[in-house]
C-alpha positions in Angstrom: 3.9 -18.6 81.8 0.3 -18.2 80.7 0.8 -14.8 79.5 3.8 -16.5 77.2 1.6 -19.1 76.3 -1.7 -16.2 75.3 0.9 -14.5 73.2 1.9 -17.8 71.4 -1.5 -18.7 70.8 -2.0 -15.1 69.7 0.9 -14.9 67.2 0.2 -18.6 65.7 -3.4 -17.3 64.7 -2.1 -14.0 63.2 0.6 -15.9 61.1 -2.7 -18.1 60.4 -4.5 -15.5 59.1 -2.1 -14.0 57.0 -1.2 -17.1 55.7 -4.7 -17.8 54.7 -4.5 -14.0 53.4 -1.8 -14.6 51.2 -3.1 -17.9 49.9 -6.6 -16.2 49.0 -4.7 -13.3 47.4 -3.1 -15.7 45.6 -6.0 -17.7 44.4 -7.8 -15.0 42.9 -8.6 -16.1 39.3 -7.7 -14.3 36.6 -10.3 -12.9 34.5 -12.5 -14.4 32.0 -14.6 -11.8 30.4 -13.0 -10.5 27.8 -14.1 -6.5 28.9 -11.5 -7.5 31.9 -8.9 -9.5 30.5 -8.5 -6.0 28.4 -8.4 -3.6 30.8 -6.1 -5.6 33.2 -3.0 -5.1 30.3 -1.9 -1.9 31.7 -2.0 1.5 30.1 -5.5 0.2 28.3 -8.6 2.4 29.4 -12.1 1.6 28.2 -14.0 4.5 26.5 -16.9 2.6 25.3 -18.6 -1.2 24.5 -21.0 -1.2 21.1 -23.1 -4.3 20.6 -22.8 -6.3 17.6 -24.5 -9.7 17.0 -21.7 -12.0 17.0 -19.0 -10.0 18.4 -17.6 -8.0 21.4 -16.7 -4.2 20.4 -14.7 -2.1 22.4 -13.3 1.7 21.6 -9.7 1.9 24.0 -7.1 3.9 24.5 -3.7 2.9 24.9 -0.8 4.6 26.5 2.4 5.0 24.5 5.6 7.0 24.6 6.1 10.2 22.4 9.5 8.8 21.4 9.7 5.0 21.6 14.0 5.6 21.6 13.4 7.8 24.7 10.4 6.4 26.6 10.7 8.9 29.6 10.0 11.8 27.4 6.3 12.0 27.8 3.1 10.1 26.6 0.0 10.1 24.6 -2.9 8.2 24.7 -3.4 6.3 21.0 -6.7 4.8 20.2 -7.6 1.3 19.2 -10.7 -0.4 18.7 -11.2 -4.6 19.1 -14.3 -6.5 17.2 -14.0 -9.6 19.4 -14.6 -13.0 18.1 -13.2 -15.3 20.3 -9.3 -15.8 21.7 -9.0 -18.7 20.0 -9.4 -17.5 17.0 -7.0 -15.7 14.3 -6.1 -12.1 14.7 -6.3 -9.5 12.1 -4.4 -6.0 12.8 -5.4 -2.9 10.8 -5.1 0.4 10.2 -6.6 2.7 7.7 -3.3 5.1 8.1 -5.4 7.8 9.0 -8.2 8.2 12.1 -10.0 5.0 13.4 -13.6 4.2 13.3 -15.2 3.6 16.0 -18.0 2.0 14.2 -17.7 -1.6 14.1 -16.5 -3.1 10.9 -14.6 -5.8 9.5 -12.3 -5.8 7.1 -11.6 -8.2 4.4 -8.7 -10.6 5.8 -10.6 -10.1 9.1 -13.5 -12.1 7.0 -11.7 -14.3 5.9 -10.1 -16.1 8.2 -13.4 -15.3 10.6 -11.0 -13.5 13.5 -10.9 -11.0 15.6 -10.0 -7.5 14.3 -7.7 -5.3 16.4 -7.8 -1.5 14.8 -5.3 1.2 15.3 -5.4 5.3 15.1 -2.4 6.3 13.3 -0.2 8.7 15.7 -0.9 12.3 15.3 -4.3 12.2 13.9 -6.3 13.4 16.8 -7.4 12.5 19.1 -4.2 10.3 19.2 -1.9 13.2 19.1 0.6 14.2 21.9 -0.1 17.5 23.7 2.8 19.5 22.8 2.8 18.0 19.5 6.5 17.1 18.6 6.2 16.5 14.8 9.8 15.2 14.6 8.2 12.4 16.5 6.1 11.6 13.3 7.8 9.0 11.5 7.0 5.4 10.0 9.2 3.8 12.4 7.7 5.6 15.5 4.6 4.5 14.1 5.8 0.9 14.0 6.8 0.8 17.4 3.2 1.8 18.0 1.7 -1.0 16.4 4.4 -3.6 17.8 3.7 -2.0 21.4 0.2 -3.0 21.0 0.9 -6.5 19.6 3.0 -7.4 22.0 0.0 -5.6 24.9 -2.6 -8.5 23.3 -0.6 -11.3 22.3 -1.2 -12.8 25.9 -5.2 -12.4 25.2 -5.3 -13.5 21.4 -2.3 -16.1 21.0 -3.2 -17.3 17.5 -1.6 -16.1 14.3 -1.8 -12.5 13.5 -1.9 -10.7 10.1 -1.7 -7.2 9.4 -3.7 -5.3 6.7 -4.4 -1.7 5.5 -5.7 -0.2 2.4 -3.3 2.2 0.2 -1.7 4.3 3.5 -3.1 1.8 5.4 -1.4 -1.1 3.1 1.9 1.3 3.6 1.8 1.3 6.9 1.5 -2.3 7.2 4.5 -2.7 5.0 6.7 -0.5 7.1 5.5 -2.3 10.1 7.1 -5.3 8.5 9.6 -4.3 7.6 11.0 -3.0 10.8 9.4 -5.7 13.2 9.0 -8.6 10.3 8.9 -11.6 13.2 5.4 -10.0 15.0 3.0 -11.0 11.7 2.0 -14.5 10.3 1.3 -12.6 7.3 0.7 -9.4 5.7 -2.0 -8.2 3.3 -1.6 -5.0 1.7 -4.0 -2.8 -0.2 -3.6 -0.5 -3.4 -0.2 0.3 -1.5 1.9 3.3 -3.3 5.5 3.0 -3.4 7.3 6.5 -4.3 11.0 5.6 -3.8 12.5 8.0 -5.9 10.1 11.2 -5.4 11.1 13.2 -7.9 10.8 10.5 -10.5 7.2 10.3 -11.1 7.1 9.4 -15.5 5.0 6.2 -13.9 1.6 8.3 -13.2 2.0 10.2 -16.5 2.0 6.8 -18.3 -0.6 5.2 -16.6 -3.2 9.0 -17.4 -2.2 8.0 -21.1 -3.7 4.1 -20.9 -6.5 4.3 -18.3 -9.8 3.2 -19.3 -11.0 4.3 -22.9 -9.6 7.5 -25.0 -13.4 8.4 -25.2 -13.5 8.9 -21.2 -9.9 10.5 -20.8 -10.9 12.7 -23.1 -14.1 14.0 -21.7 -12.0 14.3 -18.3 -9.6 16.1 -19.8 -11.4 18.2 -21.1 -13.9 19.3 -18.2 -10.1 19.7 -16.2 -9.2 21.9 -18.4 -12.8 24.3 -19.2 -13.1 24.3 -15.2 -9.3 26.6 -16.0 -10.5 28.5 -18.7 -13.5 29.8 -16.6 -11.5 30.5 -13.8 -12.7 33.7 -13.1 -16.5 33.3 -13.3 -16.0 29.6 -10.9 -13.5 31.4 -8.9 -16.1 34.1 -7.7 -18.3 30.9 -7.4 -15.4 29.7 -5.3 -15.5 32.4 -3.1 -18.8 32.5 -2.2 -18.9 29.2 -1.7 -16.2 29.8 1.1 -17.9 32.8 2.9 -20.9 30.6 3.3 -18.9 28.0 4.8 -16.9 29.9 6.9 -13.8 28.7 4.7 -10.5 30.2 5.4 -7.1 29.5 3.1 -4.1 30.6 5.2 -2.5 27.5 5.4 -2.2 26.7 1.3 -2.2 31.0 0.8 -5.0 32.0 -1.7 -8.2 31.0 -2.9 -6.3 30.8 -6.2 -4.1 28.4 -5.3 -6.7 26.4 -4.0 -8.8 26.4 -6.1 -6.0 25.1 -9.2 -5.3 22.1 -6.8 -8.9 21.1 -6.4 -8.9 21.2 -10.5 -5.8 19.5 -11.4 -7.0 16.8 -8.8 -9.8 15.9 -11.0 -8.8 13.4 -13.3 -6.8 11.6 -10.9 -9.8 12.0 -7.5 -11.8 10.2 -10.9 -10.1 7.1 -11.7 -9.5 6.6 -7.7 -12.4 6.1 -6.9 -14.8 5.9 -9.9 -15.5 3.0 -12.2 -15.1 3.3 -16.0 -19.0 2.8 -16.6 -19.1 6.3 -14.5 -17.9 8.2 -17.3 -21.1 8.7 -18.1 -21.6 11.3 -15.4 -18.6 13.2 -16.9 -20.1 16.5 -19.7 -19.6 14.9 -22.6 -19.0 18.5 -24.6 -17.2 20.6 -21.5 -16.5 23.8 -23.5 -20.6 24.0 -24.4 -21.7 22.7 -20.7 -23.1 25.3 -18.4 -20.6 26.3 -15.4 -23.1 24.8 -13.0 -22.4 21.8 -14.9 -18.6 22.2 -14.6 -18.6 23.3 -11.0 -20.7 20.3 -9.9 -18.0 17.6 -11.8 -15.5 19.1 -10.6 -16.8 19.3 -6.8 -18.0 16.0 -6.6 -14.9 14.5 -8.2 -12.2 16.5 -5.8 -14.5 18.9 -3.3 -14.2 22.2 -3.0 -13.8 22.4 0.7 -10.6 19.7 0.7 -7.8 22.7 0.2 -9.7 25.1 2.7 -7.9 25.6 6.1 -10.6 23.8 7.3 -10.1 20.7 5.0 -6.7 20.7 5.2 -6.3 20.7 8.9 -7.6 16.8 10.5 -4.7 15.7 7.4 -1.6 17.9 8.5 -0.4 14.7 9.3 -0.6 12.8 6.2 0.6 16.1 4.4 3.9 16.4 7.1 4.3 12.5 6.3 4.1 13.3 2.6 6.7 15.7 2.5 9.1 14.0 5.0 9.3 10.4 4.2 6.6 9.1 1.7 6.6 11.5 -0.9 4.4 12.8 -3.4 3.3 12.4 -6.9 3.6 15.1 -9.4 2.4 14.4 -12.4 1.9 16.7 -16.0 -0.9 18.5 -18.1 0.0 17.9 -21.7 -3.2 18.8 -22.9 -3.9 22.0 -21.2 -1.9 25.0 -22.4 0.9 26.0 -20.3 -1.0 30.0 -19.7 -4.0 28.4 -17.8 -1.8 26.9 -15.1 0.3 29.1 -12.5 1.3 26.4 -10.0 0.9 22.9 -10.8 0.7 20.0 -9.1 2.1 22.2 -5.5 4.0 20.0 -2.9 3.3 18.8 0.4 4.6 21.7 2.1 2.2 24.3 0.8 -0.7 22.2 3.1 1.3 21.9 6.6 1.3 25.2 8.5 4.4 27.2 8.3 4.8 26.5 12.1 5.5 23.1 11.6 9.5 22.8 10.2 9.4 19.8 7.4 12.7 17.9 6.1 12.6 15.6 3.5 14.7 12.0 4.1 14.7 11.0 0.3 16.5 7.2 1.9 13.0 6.0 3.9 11.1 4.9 0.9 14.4 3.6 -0.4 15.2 1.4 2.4 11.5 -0.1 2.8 11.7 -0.5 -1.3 14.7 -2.6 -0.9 13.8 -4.9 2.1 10.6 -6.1 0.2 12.4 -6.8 -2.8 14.8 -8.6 -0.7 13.0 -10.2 2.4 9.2 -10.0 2.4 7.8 -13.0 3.8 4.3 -13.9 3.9 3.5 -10.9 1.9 0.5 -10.2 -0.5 -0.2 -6.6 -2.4 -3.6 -6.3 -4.4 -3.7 -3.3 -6.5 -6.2 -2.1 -8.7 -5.8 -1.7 -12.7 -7.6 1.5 -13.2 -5.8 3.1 -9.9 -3.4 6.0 -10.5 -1.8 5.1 -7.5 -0.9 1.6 -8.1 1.3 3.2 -11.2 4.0 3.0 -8.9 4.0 0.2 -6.8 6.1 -2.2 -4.5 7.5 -5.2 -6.6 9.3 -8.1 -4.9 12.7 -9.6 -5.7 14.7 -12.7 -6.0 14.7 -13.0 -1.9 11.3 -12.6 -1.7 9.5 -16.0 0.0 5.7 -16.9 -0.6 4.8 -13.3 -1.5 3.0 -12.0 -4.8 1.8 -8.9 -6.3 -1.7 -8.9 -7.6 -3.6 -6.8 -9.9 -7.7 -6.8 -9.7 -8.8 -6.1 -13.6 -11.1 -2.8 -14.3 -10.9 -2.0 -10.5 -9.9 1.6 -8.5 -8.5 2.2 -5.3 -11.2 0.1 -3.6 -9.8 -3.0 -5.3 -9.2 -6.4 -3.0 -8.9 -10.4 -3.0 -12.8 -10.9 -3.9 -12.2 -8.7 -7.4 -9.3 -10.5 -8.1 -9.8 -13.5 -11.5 -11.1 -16.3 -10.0 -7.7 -18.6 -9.9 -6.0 -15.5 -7.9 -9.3 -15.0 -6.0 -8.7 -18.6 -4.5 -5.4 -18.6 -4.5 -4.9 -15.1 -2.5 -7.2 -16.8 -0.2 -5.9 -19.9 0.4 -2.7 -18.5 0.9 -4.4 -15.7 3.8 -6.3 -18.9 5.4 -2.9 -20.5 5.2 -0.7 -18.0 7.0 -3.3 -16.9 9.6 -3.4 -21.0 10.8 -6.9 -21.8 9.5 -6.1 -23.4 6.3 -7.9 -26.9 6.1 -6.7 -29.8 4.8 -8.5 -30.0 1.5 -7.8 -26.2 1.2 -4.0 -26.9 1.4 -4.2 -29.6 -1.2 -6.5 -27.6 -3.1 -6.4 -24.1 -3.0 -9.2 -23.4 -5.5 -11.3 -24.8 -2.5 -10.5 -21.5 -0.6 -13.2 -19.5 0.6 -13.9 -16.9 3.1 -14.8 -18.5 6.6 -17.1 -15.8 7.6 -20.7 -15.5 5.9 -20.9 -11.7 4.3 -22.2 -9.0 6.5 -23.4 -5.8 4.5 -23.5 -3.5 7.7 -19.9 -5.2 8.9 -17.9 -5.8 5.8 -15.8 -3.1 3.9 -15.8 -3.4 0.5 -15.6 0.3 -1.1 -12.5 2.5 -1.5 -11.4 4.1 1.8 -12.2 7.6 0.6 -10.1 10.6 1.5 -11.0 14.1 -0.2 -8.3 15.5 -2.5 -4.8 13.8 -3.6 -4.4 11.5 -0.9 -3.5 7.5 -0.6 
């Protein structure tokens, strides 16, 4: 009997303690800091914290499928960066198109609406790149599902209004994230975004080369475009020295020649990207009587030398594979150069992805984006730049478009945004940004000339030039 009663005794203070077990197990609180409340969403790894005054920064990675279709088949590990404000605060969700920075930074909505800013690599630029590299994997939709996979990793952590925002790939890719997941974003805000839908169809670019600026400066770059062929030969041997110092190689595009005609022909376009009309100054005002020194230096620091190399080429095989798969490219004509000085022309995205990598081109992606925003955008703003070539062709919105609008900043490039906007579209871009993200006051939404960012400036934090990429690239 007492041995029954020992083993009662026994048993009622095990159940005990695994009761009290279970019940502190189940206590434990659930993080705070926001370091832990990230790395408790699963597949999120830390690589490193920055400090900023203000702000938490963090550099992750994220795990995501190859294939989101086929989830099983293999992952890669994408990066992301997160300038933290606070959780209760608005969410802005950007990507450059291209690699991240993992130097703090904020971008323009991000400023506005003072929020948190949640940055994303774009898949395949490396390090986000899977290992075998499928490229038929490559796709705006793939990279969609990326971004959607992350906002719906964070939305627990930051569940205010989100807005998503890039500058021209950047501004596509948030477009095509709209469009194929257009109930994730409060709002959209896209930058200088092209819009090739028909991509052999390009008349728009040669118009805009005939009206940009003042005759006086498309003529002086003109005409250095065309010298730098006449003196092919003696800038070509320049050209080649140049590359042995530099350990260039040209495999990839085929000949020095080759390369060396795209960095030229990229000239006068690379110049009203990302230069100013007061900058035409800088342009040889007599090219044929201006030394080749002179030439060479225009030239290079207008389009680079190095950007057609094997070497250049190579950290933008993705862009290029996207190019000549889905996006398209422009192609645009040389009226004023004589038709002997030119051997290839504007040469297509093929000629600067490696042979290895099989390319298809799916003429209906740009088509099908094209017609949704005409039809359904939603919460939409585009901000394009007068003087850029890219904005020639551009998305335009329909009869079923809702509280969207297409913007053009006056005498600006490919750097162009809201605050270069005219004042009455400055405020009302603004409002309307304030407005979507949740932030809008009340004498804001009765007034929207009373908009105005809700973040004080920051020259070390704020973005505010063009997103430069070397050569013929959005």
């Amino acid at each position: 009997m007492r041995k029954a009663l020992r083993w009662l005794l026994a048993l009622t203070v095990l159940i005990g303690t695994l009761s009290t077990a279970a019940t502190a197990t189940a206590a434990q609180p659930e993080p705070t800091d926001i370091k832990d409340r990230l790395l408790a969403v699963p597949g999120i790894s830390l690589v490193q914290e920055k400090p900023y005054p203000g702000y938490r920064y963090f550099v992750l990675t994220y795990t995501q499928p190859v294939d989101h279709r086929h989830p099983d088949h293999g992952t890669f590990q994408q990066r992301i960066t997160v300038l933290h404000k606070d959780t209760s605060r608005p969410t802005v969700f950007y990507t450059s198109g291209y690699n991240v920075s993992t130097t703090p930074s904020r971008r323009e909505p991000t400023q506005i609406v003072d929020g948190n800013q949640v940055s994303l690599e774009y898949r395949f630029f490396t390090p986000s790149r899977p290992d075998p590299a499928d490229w038929s994997k490559l796709d705006i939709w793939q990279a969609a599902s990326d971004q959607h996979r992350v906002y719906e990793a964070l939305k627990p952590i930051y569940g205010g209004n989100w807005l998503a925002t890039g500058g021209s790939k950047g501004g596509m890719t948030a477009t095509y994230y709209e469009r194929f997941y257009p109930h994730d974003m409060d709002g959209v805000v896209a930058y200088v975004a092209p819009n090739d839908v028909v991509n052999r169809e390009d008349s728009a670019y040669d118009r805009f080369f005939t009206r940009v600026g003042t005759r006086e400066c498309r003529d002086r770059l003109n005409a250095v475009q065309r010298e730098a062929l006449v003196r092919r030969e003696p800038l070509e041997k320049r050209y080649a020295q140049y590359a042995a110092d530099h350990g260039y190689t040209f495999d990839t595009i085929g000949s020095l020649d080759k390369a060396y005609e795209a960095v030229v022909l990229d000239y006068v376009w690379g110049f009203w990207q990302y230069s100013l009309l007061k900058d035409c100054d800088s342009v040889p005002a007599d090219a044929a009587s201006a030394t080749d020194d002179a030439i060479w230096d225009s030239v290079d620091t207008v389009s680079g030398f190095s950007a057609y190399t094997d070497q250049g080429l190579e950290p933008y095989t993705p862009y290029y594979y996207q190019a000549g798969t889905q996006l398209g490219a422009p192609t645009i004509h040389f009226p004023y150069i004589e038709r002997k000085l030119l051997r290839y022309g504007y040469q297509p995205p093929r000629n600067f992805v490696p042979r290895s990598i099989p390319m298809r081109f799916q003429p209906d992606a740009m088509r099908d984006v094209d017609t949704w925003v005409r039809h359904h955008a939603r919460h939409m703003l585009f901000v394009y730049g007068q003087n850029d070539p890219w904005g020639a062709e551009r998305f335009r919105l329909g009869a079923g478009a809702r509280d969207s609008f297409v913007l053009t900043a006056p005498s600006m490039n490919h750097g162009a945004n809201v605050a270069g906007l005219v004042a009455e579209q400055k405020a009302s871009a603004t409002a309307r940004i304030l407005a979507w993200a949740g932030v809008a006051s009340p004498a804001v939404l009765a007034n929207p000339s009373a908009a105005r960012p809700l973040a004080r400036y920051d020259s070390r934090l704020d973005v505010r030039d063009a997103e430069r990429e070397p050569a013929l690239r959005p």
